[in-house]
C-alpha positions as CSV (number, residue, x, y, z in Angstrom):
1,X,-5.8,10.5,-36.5
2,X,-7.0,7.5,-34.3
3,X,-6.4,7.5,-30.9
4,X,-6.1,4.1,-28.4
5,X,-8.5,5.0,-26.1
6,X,-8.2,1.7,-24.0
7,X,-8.0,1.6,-20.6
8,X,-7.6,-0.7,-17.6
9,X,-5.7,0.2,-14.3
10,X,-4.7,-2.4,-11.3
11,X,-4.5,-1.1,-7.8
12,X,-1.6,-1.9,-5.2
13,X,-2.9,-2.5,-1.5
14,X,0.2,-2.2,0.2
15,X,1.4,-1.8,3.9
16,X,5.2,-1.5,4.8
17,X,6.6,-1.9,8.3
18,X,10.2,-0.2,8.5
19,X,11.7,-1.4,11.8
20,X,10.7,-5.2,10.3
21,X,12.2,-4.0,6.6
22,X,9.1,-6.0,5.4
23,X,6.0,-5.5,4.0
24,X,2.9,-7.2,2.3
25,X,0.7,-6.2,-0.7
26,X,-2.0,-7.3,-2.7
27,X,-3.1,-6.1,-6.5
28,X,-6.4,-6.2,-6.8
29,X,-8.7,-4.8,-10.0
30,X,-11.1,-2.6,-7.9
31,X,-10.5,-0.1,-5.0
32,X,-13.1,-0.6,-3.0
33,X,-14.3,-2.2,0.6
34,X,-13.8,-6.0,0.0
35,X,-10.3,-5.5,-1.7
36,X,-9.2,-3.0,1.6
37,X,-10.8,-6.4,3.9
38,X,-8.7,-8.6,1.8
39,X,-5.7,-6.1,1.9
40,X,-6.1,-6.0,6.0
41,X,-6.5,-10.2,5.8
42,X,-3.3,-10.5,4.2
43,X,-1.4,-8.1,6.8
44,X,-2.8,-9.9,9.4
45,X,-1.3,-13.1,8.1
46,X,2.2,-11.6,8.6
47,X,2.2,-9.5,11.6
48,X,4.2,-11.0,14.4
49,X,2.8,-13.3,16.5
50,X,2.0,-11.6,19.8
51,X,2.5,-8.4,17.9
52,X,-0.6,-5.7,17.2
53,X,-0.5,-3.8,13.9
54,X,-1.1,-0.1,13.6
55,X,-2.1,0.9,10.0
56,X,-2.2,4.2,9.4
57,X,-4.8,5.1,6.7
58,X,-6.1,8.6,4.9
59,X,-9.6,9.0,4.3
60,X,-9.9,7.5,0.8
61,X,-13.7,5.4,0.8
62,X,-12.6,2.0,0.7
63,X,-10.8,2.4,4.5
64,X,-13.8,3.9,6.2
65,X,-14.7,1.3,8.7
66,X,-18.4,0.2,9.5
67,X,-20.2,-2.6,8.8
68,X,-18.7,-3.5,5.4
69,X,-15.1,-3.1,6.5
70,X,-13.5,-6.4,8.4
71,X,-10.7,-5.3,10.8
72,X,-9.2,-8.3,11.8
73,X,-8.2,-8.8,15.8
74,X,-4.7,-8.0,15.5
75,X,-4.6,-4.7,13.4
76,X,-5.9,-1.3,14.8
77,X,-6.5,1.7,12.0
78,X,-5.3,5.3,12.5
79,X,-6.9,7.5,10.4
80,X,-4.8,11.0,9.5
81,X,-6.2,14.3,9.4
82,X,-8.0,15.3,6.1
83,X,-4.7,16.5,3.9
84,X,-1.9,15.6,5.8
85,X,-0.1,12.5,3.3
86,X,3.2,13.6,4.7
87,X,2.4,11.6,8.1
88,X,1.8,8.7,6.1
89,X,5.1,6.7,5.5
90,X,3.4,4.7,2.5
91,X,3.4,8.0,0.6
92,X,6.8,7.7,0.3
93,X,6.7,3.9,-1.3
94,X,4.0,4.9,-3.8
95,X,6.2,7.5,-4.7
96,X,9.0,5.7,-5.0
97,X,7.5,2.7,-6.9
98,X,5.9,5.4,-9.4
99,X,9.2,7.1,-10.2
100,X,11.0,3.8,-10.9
101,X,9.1,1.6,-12.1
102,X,5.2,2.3,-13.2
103,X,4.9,5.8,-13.6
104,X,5.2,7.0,-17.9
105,X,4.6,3.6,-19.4
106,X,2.3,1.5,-21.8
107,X,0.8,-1.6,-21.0
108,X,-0.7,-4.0,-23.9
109,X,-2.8,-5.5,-21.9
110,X,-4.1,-5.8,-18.2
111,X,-1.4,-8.8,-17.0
112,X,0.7,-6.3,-18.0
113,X,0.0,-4.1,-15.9
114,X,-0.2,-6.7,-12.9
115,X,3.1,-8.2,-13.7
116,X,4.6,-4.8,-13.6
117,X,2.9,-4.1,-10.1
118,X,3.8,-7.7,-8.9
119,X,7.6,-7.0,-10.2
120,X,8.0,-3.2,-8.4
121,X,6.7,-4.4,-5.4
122,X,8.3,-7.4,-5.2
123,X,11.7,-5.9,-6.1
124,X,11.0,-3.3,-3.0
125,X,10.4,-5.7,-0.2
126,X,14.0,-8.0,-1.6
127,X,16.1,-5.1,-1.8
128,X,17.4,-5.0,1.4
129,X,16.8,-1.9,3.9
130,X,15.1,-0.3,1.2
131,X,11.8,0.0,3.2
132,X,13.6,0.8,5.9
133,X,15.4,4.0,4.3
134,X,12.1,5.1,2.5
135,X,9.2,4.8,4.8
136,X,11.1,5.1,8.4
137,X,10.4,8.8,10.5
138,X,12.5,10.4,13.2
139,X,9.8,12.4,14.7
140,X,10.5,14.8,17.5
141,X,9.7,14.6,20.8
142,X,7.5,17.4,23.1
143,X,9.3,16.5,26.3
């Protein structure tokens, strides 16, 4: 029996901002520090002027800052505790995007594969309110 042992992935770099029902992404080939730079260039592009973006981020190797990673002026980073992807919002859109439209399917080739990404994302961020009811938390308040 012969087996198609090909393989090639893409990787979504995407933020979401719920109150703005918006958000930006980028699909790169790599996960890695340059791509995250390029993913924080492209958010900076579209956050409000005046505004400051918060980005929350886990602990995955390509959003450790340092001397590689670029923050730009207008985003800050807010790293989560080590196993916590419930305080992250985005968890929720990767989950999402994975259960309708990436997750259980065979590319032919590597456009493919972008396209799809491209056409997921893109459908989430036209769909209106759909960030908004995926990735927005009413967290209590210690009063």
């Amino acid at each position: 029996m012969k087996l198609d042992q090909r393989y090639d992935c893409a990787y979504i770099f995407g933020a979401v901002c719920p109150a703005r029902d918006t958000g930006v992404a980028i699909i790169m080939p790599d996960a890695n520090i340059p791509a995250m730079t390029r993913h924080l260039e492209a958010i900076s592009r579209h956050v409000a002027k005046k505004a400051h973006a918060v980005i929350v981020i886990d602990g995955a190797g390509w959003h450790r800052q340092g001397d590689k990673l670029i923050v730009p002026a207008n985003i800050t980073l807010l790293r989560l505790p080590p196993y916590s992807p419930e305080l992250n919002a985005q968890e929720n859109i990767w989950e999402y995007l994975r259960q309708n439209y990436l997750a259980g399917r065979i590319f032919d080739t590597y456009d493919d594969i972008v396209n799809a990404c491209c056409m997921a994302w893109n459908t989430l961020t036209v769909t209106k309110s759909l960030i908004k009811s995926i990735a927005s938390r009413d967290w209590p308040c210690l009063t």
